[in-house]
C-alpha positions in Angstrom: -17.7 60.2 3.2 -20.5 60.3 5.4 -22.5 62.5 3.0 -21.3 59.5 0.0 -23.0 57.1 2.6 -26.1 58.8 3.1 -26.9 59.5 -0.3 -25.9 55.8 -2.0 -26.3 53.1 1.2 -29.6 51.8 -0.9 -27.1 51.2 -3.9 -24.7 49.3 -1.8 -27.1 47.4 0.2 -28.4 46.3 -3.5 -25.3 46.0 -4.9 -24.3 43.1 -2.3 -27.3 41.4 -2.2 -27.0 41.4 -6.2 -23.2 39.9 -5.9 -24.8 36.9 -3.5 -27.7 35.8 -5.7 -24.5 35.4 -8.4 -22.5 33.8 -6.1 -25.1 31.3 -5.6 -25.8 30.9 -9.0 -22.4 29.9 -10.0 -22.6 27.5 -7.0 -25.6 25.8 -8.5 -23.7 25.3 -12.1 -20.8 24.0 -10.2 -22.6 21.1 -8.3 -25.2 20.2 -11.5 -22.5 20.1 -14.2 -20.9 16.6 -12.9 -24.3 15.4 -12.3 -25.1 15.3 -16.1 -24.7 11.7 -17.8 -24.7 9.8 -14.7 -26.4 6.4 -15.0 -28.9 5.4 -11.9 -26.0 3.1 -10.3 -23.7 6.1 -10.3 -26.1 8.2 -9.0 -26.9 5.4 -6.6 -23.1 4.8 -5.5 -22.5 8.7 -5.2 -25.4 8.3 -2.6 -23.7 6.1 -0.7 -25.9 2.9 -1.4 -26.6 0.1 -3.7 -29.5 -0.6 -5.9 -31.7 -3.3 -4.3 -33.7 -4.5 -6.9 -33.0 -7.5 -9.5 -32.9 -6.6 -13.2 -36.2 -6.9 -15.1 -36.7 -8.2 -18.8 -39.7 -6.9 -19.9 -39.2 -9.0 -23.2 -39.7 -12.3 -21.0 -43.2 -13.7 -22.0 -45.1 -13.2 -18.8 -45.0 -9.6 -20.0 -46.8 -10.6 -22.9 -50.6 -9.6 -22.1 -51.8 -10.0 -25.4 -50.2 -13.6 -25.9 -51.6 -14.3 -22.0 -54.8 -13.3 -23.0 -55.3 -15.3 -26.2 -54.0 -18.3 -23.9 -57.4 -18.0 -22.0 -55.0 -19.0 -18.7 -55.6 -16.6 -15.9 -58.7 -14.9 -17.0 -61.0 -17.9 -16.1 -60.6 -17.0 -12.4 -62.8 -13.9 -13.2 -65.6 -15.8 -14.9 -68.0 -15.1 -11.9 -67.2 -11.6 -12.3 -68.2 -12.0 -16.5 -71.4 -13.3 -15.3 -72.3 -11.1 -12.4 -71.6 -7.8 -14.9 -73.3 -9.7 -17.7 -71.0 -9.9 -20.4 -71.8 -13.6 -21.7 -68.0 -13.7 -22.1 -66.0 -16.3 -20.8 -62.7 -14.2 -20.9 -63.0 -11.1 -18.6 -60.5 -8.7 -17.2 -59.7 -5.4 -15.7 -56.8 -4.5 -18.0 -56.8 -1.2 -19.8 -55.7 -3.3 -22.5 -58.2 -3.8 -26.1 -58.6 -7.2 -27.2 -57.3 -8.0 -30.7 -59.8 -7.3 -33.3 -60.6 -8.7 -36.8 -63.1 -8.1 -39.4 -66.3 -9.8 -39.8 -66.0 -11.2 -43.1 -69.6 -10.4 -43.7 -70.8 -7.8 -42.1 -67.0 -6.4 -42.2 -67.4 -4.7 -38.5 -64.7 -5.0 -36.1 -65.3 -7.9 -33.4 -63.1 -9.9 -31.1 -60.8 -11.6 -32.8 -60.9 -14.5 -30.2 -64.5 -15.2 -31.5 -62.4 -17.1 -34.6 -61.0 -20.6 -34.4 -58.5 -21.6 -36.0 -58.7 -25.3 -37.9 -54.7 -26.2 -38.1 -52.8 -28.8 -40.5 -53.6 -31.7 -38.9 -57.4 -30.5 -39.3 -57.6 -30.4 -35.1 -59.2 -27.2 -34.4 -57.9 -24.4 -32.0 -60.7 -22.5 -29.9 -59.5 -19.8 -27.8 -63.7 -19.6 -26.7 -66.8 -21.7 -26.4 -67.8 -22.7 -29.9 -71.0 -21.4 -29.4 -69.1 -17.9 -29.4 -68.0 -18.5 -32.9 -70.2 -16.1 -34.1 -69.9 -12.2 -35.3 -71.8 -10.7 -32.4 -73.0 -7.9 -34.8 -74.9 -10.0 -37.9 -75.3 -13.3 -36.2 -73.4 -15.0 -38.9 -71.2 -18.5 -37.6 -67.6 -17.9 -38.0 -65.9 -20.7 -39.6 -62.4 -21.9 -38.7 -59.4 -20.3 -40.6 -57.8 -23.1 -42.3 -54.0 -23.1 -42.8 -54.9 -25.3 -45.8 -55.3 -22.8 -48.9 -56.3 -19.2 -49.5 -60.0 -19.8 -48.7 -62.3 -16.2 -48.8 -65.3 -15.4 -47.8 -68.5 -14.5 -49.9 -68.4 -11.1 -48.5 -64.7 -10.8 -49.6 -65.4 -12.5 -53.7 -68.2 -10.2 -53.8 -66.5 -7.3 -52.9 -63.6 -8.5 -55.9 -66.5 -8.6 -57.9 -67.7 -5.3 -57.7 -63.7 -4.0 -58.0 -63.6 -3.0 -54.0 -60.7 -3.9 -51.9 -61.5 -6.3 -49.4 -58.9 -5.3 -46.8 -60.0 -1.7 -46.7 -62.3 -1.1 -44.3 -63.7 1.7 -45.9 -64.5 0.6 -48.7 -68.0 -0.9 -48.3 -69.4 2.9 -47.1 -68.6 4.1 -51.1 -71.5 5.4 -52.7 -72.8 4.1 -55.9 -75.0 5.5 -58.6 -78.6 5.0 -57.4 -77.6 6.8 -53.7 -77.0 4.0 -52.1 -73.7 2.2 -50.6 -72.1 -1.1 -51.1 -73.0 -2.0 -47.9 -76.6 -1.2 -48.4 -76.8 -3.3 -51.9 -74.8 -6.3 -49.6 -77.9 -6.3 -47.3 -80.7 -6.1 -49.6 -78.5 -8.4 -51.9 -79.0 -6.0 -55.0 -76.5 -5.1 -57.8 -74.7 -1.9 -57.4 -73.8 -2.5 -61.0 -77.1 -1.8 -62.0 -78.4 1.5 -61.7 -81.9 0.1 -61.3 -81.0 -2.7 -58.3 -81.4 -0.8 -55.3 -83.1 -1.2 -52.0 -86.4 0.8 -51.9 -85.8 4.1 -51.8 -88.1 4.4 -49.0 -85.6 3.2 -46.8 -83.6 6.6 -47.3 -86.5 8.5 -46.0 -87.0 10.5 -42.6 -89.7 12.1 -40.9 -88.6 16.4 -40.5 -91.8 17.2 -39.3 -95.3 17.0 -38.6 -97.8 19.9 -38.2 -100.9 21.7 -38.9 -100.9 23.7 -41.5 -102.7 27.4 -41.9 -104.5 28.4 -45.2 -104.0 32.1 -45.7 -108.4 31.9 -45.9 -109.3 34.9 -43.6 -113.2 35.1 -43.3 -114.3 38.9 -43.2 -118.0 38.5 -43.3 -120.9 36.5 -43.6 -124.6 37.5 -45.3 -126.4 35.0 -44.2 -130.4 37.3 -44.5 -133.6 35.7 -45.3 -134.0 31.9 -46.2 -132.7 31.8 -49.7 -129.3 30.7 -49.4 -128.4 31.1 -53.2 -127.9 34.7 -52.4 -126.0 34.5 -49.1 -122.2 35.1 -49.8 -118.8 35.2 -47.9 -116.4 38.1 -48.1 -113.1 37.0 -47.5 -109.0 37.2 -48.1 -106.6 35.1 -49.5 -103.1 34.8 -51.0 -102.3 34.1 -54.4 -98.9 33.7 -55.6 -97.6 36.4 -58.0 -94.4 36.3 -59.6 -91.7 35.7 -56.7 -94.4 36.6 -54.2 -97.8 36.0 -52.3 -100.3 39.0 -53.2 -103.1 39.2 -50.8 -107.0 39.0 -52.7 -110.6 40.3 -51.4 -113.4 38.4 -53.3 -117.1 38.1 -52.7 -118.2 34.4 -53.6 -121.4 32.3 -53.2 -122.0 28.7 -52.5 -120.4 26.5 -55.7 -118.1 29.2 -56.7 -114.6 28.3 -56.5 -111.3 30.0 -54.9 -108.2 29.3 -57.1 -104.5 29.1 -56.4 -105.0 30.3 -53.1 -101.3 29.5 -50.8 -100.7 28.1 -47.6 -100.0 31.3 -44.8 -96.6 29.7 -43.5 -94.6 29.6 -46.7 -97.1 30.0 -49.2 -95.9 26.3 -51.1 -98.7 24.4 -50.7 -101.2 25.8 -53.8 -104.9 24.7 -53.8 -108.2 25.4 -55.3 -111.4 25.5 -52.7 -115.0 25.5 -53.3 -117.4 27.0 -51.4 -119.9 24.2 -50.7 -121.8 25.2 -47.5 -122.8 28.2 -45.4 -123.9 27.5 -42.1 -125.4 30.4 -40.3 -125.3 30.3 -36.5 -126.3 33.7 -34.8 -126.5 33.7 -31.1 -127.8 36.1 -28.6 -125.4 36.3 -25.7 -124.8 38.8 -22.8 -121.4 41.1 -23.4 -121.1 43.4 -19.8 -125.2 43.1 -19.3 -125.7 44.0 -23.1 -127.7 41.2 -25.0 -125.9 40.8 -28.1 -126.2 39.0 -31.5 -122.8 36.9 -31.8 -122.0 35.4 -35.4 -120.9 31.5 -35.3 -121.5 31.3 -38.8 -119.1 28.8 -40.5 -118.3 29.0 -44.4 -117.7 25.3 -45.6 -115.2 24.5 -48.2 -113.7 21.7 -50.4 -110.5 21.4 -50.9 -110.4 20.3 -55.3 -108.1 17.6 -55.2 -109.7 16.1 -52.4 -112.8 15.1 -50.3 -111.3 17.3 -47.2 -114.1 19.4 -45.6 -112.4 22.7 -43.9 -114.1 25.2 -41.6 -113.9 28.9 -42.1 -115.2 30.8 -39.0 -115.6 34.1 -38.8 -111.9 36.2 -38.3 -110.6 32.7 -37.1 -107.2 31.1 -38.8 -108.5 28.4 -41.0 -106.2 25.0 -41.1 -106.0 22.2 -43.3 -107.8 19.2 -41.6 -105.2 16.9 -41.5 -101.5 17.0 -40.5 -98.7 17.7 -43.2 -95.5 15.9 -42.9 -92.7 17.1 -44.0 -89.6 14.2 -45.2 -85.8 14.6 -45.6 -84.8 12.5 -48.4 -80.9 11.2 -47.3 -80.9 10.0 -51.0 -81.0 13.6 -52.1 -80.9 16.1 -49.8 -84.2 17.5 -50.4 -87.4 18.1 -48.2 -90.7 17.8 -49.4 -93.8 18.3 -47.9 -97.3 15.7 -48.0 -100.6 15.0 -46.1 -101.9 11.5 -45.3 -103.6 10.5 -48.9 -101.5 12.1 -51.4 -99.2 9.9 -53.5 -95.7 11.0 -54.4 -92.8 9.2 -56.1 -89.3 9.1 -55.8 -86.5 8.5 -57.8 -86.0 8.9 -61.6 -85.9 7.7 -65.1 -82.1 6.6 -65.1 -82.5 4.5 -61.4 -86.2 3.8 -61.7 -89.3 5.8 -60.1 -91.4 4.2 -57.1 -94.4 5.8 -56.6 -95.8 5.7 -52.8 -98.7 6.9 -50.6 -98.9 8.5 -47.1 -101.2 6.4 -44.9 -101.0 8.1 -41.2 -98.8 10.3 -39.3 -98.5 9.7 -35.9 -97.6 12.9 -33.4 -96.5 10.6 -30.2 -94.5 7.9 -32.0 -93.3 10.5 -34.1 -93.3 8.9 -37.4 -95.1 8.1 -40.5 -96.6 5.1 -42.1 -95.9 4.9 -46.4 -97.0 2.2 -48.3 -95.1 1.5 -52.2 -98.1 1.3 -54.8 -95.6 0.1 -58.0 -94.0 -3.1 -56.3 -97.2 -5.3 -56.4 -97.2 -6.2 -53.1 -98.0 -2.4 -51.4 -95.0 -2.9 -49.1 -95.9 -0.1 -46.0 -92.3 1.6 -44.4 -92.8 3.0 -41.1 -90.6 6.3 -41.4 -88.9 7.7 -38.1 -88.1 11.3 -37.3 -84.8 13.0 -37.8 -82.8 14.1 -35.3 -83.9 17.3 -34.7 -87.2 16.6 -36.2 -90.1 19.1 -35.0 -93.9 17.4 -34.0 -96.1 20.7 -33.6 -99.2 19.9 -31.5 -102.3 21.9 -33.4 -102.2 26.0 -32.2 -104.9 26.3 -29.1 -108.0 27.9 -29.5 -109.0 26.0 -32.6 -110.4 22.5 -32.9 -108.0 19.9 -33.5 -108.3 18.4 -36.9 -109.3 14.9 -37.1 -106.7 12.0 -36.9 -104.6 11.8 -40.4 -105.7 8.7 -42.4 -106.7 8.0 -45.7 -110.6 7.8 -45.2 -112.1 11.0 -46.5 -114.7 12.8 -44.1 -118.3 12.4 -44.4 -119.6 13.9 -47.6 -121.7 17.7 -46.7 -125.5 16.8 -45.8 -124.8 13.6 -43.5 -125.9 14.3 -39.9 -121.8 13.6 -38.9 -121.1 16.8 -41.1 -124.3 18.7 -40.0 -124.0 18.3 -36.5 -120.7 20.1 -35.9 -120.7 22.9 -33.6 -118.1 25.5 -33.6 -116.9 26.6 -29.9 -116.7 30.3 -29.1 -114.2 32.1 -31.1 -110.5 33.5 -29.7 -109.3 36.9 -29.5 -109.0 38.3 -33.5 -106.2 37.5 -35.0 -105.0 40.6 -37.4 -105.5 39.4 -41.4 -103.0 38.3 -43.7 -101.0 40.9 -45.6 -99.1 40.7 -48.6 -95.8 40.2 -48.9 
């Protein structure tokens, strides 16, 4: 027995402790199992007490909030507090409650709907707010009383029939039509969505992606600029060209008048232009590299750019830019991005909805936007186009001159003292050439 004891007391100590933790259990189940289904006043008289509050029937109409709110009764206490928070409302309170809202039958967003009056059969009229607050706070537009007296719609409402929209769907006027444009947008610019060729301008659908600088793949190697006879100086340079699916990278040797074609833009290689080489100015100067007197090369190849009167400036192993800024626009109409610099013309839109043809005036890098002007409308209606969200305004790269502002006036023709008297400053480190890709 003792031996029994000494090898098994853990099992028996466990053992009992395991047969009180069920005893208890099964005490627990006893107790809870009347408890279930009791109503508070059992509960209450099993406790030995009474319940000391009344009935309440929540049903009774001072539980109403919205009808005590559309009564305007208690709410005009608070008025000081509407005009010390500024809300130009006369009805003002701290319920977590919303107010009622309705549509605006012309501008069809949601507003309060005790901005509406309500004229009754008698033709008395029922405000539940000044009248000067019978307007759509949204549009502007005066809200007339609902009459009791017929089924009266608004023009919003027949004009929706008209087109086949539902006017209780509140959806509805955000559908798009043919020409890229929704209801809602033909409502304001009061144009038929019927009509392919009724639209608002399509310059309204426009946003400013981006504005930047852009690089020419031009990479001056050399300038011969010996003797005085500057019919047989030359530039030796690179350039890409596009090939096939591709940019391939070019080494020509060209005088004054003899022209560069198809050569690409460095970035992406879209942009494809034809320069002329118009002007070598030579500009050798003798400066001191660690005590050495040296000859330094300034010289400056001049080119113009064929389809316009842009001057650019090729210096020696320096990245040459486009003088003014190319902006970059998202279309919402269709999704697509297309690139332009201030002068160029470019239309939008097609034979079936009708082309408008436009112009880039400006682009401005602090606002952030671009002015466009319509040329086809007669009246050369300008659209100030802001930037999308996301939208990228790249100051010029450092170490380079900054182009000149982007406008439509061309530079000074070559010879005219402006022209003549520009002086490059000291060039940056080398940047390595272009290579093909």
């Amino acid at each position: 027995m003792r031996s029994f004891l000494k090898n098994s007391y853990e099992k028996i100590i466990l053992v009992f402790l395991l047969v009180i933790f069920v005893a208890l259990l099964v005490f627990q189940l006893v107790n809870l199992m009347p408890k279930e289904g009791l109503t508070v006043e059992q509960m209450a008289d099993q406790l030995g007490r009474k319940v000391d509050y009344p009935p309440i029937d929540f049903t009774e109409s001072r539980f109403d909030i919205y009808g005590i709110f559309m009564q305007n009764a208690i709410w005009k206490a608070n008025f000081s507090r509407a005009v010390t928070h500024n809300l130009n409302e006369i009805v003002f309170t701290d319920f977590l409650t919303p107010d009622l809202l309705s549509f605006c039958p012309f501008c069809r967003k949601l507003i309060s709907s005790k901005r509406f009056s309500v004229e009754n059969e008698d033709g008395s009229i029922t405000r539940y707010v000044d009248e000067s607050m019978n307007m759509c706070n949204f549009c502007g537009r005066k809200l007339e009383p609902i009459t009791n007296r017929g089924p009266e719609i608004s023009e919003l409402h027949q004009w929706m029939i008209d087109h086949g929209l539902d006017p209780n769907d509140p959806k509805a006027m955000d559908q798009m039509t043919v020409s890229g444009f929704t209801y809602q947008e033909h409502w304001d610019a009061k144009t038929n969505p019927k009509d392919p060729k009724s639209h608002p301008p399509f310059a309204v659908k426009l946003l400013m992606d981006s504005i930047e600088s852009t690089r020419i793949s031009l990479v001056v190697k050399s300038i011969y600029t010996q003797g005085d006879d500057t019919s047989r100086w030359n530039v030796n340079l690179e350039y890409k060209t596009p090939q096939g699916n591709r940019t391939a990278t070019r080494t020509r040797i060209i005088k004054i008048g003899d022209t560069l074609e198809k050569v690409a833009d460095a970035d992406d290689g879209k942009g494809i232009f034809n320069f002329t080489l118009v002007e070598i100015r030579r500009d050798v100067r003798r400066e001191l590299e660690k005590g050495i007197e040296v000859d330094k090369d300034y010289s400056v190849a001049v080119f113009k750019r064929e389809d316009s009167n842009d001057l650019i400036l090729a210096q020696l192993s320096r990245p040459v830019y486009h003088p003014r800024e190319s902006v970059t626009f998202f279309d919402q109409r269709t999704e697509t991005t297309f690139t332009k610099q201030p002068g160029e013309k470019f239309t939008l839109g097609d034979e079936k909805i009708g082309i408008e043809e436009y112009q880039l005036i400006s682009a401005d890098r602090t606002a952030g936007t671009a002015l466009i002007m319509r040329l086809d409308d007669g009246n050369e209606t300008k659209f100030t186009i802001g930037k999308k969200a996301g939208g990228v305004i790249r100051q010029p790269a450092a170490g380079r001159p900054q182009p000149p502002p982007a406008a439509v006036t061309p530079p000074a023709p070559v010879g005219q003292s402006e022209a003549a008297s520009f002086q490059p400053p000291p060039p940056p480190p080398e940047e390595p050439p272009p290579t093909g890709n």
